[in-house]
N, CA, C and O atoms as a Maestro MAE file, in Angstrom:
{
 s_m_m2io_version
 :::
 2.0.0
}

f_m_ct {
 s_m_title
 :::
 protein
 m_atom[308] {
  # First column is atom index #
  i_m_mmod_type
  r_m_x_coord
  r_m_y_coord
  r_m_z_coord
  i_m_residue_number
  s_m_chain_name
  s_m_pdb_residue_name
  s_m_pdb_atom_name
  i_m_atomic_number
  :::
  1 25 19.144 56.819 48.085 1 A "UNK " " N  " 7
  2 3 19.666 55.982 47.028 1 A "UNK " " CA " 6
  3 2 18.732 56.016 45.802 1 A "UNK " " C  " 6
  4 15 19.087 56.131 44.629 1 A "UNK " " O  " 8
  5 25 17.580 55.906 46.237 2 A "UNK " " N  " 7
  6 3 16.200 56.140 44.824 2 A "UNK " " CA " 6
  7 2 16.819 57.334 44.114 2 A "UNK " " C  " 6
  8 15 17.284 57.269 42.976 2 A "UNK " " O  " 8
  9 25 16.795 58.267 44.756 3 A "UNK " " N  " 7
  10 3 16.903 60.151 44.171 3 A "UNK " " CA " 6
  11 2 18.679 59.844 43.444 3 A "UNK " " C  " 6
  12 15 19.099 60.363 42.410 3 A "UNK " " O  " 8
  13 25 19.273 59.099 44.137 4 A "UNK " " N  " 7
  14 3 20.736 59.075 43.204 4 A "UNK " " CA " 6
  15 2 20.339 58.043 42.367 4 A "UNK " " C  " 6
  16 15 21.334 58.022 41.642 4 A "UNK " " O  " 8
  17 25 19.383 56.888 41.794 5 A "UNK " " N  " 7
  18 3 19.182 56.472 40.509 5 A "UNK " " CA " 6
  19 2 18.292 57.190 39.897 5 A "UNK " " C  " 6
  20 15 18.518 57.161 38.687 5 A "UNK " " O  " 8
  21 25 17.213 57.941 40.208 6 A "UNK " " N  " 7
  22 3 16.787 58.515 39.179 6 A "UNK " " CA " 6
  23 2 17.664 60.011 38.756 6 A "UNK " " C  " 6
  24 15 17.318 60.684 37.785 6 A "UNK " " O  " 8
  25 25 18.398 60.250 39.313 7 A "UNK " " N  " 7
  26 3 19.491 61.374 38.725 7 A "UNK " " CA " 6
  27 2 19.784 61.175 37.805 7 A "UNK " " C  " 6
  28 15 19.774 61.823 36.758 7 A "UNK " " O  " 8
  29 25 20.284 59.645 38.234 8 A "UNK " " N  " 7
  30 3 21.477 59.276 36.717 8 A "UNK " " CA " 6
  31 2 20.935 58.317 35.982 8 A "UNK " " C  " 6
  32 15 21.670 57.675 35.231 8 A "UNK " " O  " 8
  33 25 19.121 57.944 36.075 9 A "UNK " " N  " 7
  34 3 18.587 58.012 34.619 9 A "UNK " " CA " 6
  35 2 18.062 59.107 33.929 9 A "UNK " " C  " 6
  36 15 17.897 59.092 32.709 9 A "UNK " " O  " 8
  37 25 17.812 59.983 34.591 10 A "UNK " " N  " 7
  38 3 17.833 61.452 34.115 10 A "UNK " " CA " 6
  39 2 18.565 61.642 32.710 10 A "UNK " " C  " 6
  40 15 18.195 61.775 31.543 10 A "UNK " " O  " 8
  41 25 20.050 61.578 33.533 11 A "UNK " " N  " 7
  42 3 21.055 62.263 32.891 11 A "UNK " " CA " 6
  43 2 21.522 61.347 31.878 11 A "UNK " " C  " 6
  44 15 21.930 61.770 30.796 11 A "UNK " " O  " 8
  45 25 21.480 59.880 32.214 12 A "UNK " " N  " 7
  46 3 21.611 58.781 30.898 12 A "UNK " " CA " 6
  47 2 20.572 59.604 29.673 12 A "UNK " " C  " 6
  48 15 20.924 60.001 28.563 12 A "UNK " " O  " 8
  49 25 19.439 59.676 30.202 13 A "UNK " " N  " 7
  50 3 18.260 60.370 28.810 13 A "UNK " " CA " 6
  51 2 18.847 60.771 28.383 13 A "UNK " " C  " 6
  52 15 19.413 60.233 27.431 13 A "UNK " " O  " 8
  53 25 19.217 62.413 28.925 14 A "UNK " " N  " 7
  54 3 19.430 63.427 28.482 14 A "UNK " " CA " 6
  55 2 20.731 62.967 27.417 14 A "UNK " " C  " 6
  56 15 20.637 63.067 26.194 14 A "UNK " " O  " 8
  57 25 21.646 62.578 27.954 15 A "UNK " " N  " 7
  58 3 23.047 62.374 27.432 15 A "UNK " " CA " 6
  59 2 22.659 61.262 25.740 15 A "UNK " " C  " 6
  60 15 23.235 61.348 24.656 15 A "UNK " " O  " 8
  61 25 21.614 60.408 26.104 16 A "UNK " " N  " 7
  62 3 21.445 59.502 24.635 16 A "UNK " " CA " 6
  63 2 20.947 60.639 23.543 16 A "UNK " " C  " 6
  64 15 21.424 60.439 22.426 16 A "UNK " " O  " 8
  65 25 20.155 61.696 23.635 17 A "UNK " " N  " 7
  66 3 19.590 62.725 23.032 17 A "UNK " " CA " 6
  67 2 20.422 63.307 22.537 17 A "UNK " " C  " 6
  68 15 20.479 63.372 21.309 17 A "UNK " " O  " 8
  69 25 21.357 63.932 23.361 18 A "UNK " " N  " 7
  70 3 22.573 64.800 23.000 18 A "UNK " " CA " 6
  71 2 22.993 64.207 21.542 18 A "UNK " " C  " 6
  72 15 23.072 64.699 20.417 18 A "UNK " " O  " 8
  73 25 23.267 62.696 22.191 19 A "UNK " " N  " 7
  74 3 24.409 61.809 21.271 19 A "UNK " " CA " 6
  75 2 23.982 61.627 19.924 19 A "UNK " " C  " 6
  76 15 24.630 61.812 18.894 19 A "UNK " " O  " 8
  77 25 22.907 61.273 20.056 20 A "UNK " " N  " 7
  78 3 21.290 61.202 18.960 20 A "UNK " " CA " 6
  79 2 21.773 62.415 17.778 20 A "UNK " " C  " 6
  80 15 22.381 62.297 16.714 20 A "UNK " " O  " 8
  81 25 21.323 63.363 18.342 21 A "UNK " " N  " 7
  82 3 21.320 64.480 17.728 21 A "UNK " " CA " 6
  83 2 23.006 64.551 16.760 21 A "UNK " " C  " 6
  84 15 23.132 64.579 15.535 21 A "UNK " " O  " 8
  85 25 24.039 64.563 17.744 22 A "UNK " " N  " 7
  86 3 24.982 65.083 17.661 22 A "UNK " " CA " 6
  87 2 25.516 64.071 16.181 22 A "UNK " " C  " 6
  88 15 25.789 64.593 15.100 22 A "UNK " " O  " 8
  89 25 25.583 62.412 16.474 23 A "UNK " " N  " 7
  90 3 25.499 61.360 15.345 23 A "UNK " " CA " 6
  91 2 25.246 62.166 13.799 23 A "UNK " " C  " 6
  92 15 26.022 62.573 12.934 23 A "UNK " " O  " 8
  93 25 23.909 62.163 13.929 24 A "UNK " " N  " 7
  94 3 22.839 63.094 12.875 24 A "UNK " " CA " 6
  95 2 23.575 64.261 12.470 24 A "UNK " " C  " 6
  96 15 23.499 64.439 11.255 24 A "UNK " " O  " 8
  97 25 24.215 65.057 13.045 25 A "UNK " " N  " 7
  98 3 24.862 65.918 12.839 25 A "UNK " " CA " 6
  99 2 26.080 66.420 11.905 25 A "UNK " " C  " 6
  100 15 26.233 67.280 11.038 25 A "UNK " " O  " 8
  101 25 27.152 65.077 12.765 26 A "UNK " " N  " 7
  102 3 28.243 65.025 12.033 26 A "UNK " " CA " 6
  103 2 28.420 63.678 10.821 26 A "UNK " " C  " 6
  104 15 29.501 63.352 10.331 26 A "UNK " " O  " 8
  105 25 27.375 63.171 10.575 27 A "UNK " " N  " 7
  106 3 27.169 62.910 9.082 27 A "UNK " " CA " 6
  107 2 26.528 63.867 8.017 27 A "UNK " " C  " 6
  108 15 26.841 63.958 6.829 27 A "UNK " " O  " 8
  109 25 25.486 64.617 8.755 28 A "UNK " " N  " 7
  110 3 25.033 65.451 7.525 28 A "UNK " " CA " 6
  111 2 26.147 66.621 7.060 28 A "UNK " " C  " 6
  112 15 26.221 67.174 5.962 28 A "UNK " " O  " 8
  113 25 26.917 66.802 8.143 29 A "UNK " " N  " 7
  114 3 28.275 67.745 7.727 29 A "UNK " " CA " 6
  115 2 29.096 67.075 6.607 29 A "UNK " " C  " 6
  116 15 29.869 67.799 5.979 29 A "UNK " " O  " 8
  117 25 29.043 66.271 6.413 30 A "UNK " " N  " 7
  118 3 29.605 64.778 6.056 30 A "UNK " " CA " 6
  119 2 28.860 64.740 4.048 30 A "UNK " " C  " 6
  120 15 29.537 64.464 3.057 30 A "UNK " " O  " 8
  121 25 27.208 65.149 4.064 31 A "UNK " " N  " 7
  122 3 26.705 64.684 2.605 31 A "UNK " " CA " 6
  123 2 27.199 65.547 1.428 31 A "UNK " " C  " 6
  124 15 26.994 65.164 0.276 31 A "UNK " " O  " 8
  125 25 27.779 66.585 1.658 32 A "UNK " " N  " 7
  126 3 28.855 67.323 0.646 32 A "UNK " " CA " 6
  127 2 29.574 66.522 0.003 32 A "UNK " " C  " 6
  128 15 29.530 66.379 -1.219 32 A "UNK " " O  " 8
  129 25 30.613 65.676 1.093 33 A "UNK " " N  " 7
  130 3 31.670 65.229 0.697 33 A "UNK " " CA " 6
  131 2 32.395 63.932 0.898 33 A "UNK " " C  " 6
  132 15 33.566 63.559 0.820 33 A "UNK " " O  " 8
  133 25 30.853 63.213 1.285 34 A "UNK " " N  " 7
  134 3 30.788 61.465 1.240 34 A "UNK " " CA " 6
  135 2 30.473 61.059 0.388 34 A "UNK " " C  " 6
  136 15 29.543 61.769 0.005 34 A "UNK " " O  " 8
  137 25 30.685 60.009 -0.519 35 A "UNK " " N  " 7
  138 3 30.139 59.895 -2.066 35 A "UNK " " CA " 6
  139 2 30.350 58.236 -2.443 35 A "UNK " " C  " 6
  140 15 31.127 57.932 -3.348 35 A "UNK " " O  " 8
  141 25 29.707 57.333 -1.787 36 A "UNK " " N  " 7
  142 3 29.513 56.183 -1.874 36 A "UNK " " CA " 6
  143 2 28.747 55.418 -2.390 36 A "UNK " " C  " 6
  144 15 28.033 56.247 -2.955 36 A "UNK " " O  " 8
  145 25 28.087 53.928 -2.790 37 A "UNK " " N  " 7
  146 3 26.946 53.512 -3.344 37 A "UNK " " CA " 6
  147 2 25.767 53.369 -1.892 37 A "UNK " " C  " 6
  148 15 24.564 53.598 -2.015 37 A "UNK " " O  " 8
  149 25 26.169 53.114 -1.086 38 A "UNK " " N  " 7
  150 3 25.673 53.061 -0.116 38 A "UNK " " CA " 6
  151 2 25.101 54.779 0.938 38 A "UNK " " C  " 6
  152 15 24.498 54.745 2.011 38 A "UNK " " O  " 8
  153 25 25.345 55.500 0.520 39 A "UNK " " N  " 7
  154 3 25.162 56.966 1.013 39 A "UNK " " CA " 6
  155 2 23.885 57.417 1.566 39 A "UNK " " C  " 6
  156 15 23.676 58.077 2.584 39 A "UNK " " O  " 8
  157 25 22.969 56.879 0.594 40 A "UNK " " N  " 7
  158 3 21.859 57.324 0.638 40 A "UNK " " CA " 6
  159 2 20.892 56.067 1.663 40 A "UNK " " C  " 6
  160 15 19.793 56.234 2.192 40 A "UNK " " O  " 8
  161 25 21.679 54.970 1.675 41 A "UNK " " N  " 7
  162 3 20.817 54.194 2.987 41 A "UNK " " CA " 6
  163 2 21.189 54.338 4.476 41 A "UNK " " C  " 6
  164 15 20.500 54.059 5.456 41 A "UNK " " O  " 8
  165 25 22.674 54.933 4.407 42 A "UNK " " N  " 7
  166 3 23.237 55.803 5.371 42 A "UNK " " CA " 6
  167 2 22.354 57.040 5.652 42 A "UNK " " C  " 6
  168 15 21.932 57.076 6.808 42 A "UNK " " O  " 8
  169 25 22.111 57.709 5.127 43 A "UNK " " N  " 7
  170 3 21.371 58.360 5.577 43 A "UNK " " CA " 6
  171 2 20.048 58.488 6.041 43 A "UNK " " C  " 6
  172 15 19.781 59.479 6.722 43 A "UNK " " O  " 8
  173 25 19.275 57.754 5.819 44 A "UNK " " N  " 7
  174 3 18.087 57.284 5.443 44 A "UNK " " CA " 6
  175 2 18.087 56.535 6.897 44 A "UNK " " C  " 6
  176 15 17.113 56.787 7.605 44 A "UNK " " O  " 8
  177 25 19.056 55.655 7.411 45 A "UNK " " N  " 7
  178 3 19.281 55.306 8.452 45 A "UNK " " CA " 6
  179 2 19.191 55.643 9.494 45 A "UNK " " C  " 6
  180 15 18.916 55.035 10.528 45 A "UNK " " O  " 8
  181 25 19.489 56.951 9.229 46 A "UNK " " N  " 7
  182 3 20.374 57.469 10.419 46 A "UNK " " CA " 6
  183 2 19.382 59.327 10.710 46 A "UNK " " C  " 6
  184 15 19.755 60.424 11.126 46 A "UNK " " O  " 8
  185 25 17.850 58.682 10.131 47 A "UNK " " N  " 7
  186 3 17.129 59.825 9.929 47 A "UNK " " CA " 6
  187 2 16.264 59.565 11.917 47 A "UNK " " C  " 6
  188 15 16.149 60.333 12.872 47 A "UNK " " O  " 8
  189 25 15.874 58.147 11.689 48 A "UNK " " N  " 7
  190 3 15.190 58.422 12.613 48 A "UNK " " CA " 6
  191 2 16.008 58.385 14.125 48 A "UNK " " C  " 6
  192 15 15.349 58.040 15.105 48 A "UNK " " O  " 8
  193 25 16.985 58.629 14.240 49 A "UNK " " N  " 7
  194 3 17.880 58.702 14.982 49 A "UNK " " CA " 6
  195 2 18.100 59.643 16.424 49 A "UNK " " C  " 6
  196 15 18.404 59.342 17.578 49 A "UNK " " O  " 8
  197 25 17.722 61.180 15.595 50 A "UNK " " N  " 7
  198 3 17.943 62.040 16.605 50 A "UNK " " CA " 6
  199 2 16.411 61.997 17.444 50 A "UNK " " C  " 6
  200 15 16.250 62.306 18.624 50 A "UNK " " O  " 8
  201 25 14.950 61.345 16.123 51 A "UNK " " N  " 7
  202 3 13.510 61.870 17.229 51 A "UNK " " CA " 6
  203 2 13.773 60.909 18.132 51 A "UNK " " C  " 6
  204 15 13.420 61.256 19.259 51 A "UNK " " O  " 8
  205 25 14.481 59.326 18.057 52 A "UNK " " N  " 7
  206 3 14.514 58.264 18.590 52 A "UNK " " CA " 6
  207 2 14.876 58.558 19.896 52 A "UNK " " C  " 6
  208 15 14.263 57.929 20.759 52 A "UNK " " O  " 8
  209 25 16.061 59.679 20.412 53 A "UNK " " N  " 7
  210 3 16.954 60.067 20.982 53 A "UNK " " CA " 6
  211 2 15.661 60.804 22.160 53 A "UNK " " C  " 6
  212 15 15.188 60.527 23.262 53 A "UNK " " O  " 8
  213 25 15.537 61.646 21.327 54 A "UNK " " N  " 7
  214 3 14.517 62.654 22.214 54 A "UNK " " CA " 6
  215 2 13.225 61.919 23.167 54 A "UNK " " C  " 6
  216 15 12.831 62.367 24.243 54 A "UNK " " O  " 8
  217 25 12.608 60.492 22.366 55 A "UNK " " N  " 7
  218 3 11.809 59.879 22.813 55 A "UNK " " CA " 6
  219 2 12.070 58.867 24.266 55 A "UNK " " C  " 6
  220 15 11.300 58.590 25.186 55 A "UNK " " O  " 8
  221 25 13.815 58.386 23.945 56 A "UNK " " N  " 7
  222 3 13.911 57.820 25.280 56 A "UNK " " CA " 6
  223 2 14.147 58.805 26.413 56 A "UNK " " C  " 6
  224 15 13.973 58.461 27.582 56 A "UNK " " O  " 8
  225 25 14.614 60.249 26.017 57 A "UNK " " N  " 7
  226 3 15.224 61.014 26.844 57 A "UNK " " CA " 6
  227 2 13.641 61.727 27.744 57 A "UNK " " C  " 6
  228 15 13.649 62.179 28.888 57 A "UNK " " O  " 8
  229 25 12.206 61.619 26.660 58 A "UNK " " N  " 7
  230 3 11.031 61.703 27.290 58 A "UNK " " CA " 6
  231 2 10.641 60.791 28.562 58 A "UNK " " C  " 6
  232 15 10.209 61.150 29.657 58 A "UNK " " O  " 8
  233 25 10.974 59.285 27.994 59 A "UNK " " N  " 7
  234 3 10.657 58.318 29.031 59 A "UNK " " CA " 6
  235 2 11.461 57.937 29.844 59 A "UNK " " C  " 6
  236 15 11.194 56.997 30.592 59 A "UNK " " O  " 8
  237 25 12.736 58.641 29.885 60 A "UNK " " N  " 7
  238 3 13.126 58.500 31.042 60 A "UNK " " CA " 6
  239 2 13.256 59.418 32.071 60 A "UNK " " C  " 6
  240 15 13.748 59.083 33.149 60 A "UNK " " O  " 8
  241 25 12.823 60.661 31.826 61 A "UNK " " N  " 7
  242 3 12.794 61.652 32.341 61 A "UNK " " CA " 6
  243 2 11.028 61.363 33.272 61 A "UNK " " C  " 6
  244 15 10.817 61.352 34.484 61 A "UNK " " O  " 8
  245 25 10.256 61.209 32.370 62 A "UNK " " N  " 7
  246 3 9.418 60.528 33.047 62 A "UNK " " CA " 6
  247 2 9.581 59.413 34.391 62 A "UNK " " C  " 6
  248 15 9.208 59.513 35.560 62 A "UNK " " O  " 8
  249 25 10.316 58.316 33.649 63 A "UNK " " N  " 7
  250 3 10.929 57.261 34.450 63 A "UNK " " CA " 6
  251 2 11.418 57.710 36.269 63 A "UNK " " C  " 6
  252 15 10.978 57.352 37.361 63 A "UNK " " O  " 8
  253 25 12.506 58.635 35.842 64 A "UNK " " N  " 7
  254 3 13.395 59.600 37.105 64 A "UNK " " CA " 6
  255 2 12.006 60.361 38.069 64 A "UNK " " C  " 6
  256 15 11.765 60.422 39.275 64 A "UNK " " O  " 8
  257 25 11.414 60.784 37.025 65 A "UNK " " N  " 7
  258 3 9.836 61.222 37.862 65 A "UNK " " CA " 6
  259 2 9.287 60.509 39.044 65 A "UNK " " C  " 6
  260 15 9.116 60.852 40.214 65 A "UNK " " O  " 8
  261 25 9.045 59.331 38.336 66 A "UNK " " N  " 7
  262 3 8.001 58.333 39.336 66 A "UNK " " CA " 6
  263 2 9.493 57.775 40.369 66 A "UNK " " C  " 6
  264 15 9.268 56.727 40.974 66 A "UNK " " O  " 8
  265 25 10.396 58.159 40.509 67 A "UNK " " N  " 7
  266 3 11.037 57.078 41.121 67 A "UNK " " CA " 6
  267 2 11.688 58.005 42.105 67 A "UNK " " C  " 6
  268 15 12.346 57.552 43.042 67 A "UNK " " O  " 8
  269 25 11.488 59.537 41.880 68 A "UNK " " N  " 7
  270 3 12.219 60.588 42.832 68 A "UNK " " CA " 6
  271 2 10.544 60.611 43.641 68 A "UNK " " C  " 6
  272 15 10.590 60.749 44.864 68 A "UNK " " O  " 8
  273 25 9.136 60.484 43.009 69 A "UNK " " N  " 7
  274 3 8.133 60.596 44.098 69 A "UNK " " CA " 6
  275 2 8.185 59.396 44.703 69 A "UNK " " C  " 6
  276 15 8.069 59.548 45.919 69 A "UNK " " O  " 8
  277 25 8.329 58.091 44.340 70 A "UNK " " N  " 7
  278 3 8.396 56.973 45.071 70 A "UNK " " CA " 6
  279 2 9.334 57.276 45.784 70 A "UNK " " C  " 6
  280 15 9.051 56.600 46.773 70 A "UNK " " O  " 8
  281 25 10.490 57.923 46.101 71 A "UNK " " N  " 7
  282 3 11.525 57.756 47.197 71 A "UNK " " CA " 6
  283 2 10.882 58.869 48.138 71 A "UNK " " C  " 6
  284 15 11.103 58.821 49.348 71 A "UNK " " O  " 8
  285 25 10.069 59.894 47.577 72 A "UNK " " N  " 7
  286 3 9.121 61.029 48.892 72 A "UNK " " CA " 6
  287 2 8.770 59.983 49.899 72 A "UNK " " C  " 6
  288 15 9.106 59.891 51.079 72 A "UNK " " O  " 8
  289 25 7.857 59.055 49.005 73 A "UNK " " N  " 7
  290 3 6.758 58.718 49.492 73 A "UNK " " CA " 6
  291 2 7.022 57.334 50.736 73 A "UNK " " C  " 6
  292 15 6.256 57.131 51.678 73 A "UNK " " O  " 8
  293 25 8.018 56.685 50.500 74 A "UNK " " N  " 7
  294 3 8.727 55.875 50.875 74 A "UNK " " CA " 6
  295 2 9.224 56.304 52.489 74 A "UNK " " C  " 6
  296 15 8.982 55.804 53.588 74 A "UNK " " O  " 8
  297 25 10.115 57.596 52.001 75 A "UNK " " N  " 7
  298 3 11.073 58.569 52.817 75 A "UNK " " CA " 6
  299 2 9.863 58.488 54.205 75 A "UNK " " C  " 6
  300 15 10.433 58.060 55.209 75 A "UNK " " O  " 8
  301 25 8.920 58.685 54.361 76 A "UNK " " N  " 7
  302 3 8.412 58.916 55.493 76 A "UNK " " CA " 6
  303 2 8.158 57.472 56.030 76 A "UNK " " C  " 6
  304 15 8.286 57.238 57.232 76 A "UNK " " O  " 8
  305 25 7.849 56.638 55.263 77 A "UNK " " N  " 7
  306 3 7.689 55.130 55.928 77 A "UNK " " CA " 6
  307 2 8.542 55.037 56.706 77 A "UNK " " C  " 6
  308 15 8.668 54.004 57.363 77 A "UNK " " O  " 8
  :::
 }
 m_bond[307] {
  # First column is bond index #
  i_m_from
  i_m_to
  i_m_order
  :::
  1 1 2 1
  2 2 3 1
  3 3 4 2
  4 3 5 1
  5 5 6 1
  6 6 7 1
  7 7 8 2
  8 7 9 1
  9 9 10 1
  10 10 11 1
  11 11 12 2
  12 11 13 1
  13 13 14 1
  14 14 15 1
  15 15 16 2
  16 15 17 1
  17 17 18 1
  18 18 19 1
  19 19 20 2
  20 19 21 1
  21 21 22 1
  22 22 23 1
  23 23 24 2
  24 23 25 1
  25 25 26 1
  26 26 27 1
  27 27 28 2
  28 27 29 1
  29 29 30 1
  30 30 31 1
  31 31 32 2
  32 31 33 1
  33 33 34 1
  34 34 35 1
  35 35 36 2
  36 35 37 1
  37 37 38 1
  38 38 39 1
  39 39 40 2
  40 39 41 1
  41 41 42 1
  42 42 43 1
  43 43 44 2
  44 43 45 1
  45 45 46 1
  46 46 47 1
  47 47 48 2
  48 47 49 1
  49 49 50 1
  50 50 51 1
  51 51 52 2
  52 51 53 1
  53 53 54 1
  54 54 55 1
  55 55 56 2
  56 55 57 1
  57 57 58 1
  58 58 59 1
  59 59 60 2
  60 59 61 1
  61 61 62 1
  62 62 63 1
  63 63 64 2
  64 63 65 1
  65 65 66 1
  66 66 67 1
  67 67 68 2
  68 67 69 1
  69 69 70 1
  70 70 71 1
  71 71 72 2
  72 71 73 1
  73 73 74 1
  74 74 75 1
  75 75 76 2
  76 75 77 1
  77 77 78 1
  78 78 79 1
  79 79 80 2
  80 79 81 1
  81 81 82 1
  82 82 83 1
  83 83 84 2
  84 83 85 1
  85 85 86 1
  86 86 87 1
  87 87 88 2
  88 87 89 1
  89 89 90 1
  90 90 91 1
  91 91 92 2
  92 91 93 1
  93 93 94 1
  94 94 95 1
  95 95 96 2
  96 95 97 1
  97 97 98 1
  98 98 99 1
  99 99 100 2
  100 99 101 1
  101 101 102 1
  102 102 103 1
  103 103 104 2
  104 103 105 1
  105 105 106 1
  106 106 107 1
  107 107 108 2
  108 107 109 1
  109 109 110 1
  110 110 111 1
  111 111 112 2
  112 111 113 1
  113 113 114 1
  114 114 115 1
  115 115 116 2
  116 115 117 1
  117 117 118 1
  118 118 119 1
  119 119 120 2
  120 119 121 1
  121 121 122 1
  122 122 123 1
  123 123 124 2
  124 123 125 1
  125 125 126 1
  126 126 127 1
  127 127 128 2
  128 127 129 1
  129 129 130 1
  130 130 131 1
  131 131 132 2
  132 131 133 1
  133 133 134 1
  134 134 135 1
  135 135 136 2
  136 135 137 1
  137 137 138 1
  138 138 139 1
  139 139 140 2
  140 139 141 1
  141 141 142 1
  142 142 143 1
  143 143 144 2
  144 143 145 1
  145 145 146 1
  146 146 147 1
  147 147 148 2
  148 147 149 1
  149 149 150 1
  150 150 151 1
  151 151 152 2
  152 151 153 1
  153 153 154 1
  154 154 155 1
  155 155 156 2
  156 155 157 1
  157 157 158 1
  158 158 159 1
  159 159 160 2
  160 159 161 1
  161 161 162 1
  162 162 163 1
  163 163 164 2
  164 163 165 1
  165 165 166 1
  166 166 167 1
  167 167 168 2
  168 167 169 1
  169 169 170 1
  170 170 171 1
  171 171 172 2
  172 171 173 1
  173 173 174 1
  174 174 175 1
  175 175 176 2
  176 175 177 1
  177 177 178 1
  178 178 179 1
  179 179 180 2
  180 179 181 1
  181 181 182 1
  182 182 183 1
  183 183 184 2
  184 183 185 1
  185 185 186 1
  186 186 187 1
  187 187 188 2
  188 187 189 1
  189 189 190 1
  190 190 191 1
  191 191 192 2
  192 191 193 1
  193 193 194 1
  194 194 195 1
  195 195 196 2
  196 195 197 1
  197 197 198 1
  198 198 199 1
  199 199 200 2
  200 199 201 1
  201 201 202 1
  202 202 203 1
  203 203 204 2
  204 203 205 1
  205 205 206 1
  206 206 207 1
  207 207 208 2
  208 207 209 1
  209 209 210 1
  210 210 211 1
  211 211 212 2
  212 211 213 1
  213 213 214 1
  214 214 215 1
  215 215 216 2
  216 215 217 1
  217 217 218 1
  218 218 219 1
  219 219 220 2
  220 219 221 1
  221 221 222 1
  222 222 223 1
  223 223 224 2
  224 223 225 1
  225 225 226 1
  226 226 227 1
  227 227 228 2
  228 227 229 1
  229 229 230 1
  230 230 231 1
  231 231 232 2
  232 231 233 1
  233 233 234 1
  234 234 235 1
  235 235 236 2
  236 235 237 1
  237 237 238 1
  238 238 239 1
  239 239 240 2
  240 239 241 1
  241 241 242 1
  242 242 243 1
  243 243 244 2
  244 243 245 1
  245 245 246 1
  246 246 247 1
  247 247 248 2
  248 247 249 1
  249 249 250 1
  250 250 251 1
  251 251 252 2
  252 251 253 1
  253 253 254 1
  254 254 255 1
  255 255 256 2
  256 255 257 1
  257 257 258 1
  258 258 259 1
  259 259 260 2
  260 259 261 1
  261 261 262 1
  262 262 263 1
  263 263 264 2
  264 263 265 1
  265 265 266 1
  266 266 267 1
  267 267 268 2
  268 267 269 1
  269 269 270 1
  270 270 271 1
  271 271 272 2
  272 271 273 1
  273 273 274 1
  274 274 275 1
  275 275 276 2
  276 275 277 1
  277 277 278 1
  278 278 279 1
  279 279 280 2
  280 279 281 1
  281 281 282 1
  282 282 283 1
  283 283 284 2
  284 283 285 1
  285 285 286 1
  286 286 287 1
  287 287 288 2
  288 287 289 1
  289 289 290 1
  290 290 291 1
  291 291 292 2
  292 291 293 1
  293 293 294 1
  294 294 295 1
  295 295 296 2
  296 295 297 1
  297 297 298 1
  298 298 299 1
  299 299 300 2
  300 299 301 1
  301 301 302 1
  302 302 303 1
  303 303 304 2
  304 303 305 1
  305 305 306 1
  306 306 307 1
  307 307 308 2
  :::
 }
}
């Protein structure tokens, strides 16, 4: 049961990163031909977004770490 939650905080990381990125993405496809007063705090916003992404997807990958050796370590108790 440990090794099936740290899977799927694994894959929660991974998946917020994706999303992170992907956000970031399809607005900057977007600064051509968005043209608002507000544009530029939109963006500005939405800068620290994708490292934000990558940073939880670090600590939880970490996270899934300690919790797949805690279930080793456990497993023989």
């Amino acid at each position: 049961m440990l090794e099936w939650h740290a899977s799927r905080l694994r894959t929660a990381g991974q998946q917020m990163e994706e999303t992170g990125g992907d956000i970031v993405q399809a607005w900057e496809g977007l600064t051509s031909c968005y043209s608002a007063p507000e544009a530029q705090t939109l963006h500005e916003a939405l800068d620290p977004v994708a490292p934000q992404g990558v940073e939880v997807n670090t600590a939880t990958e970490r996270a899934a770490g300690a919790l797949e050796d805690f279930a080793e370590t456990v497993r023989e108790i």
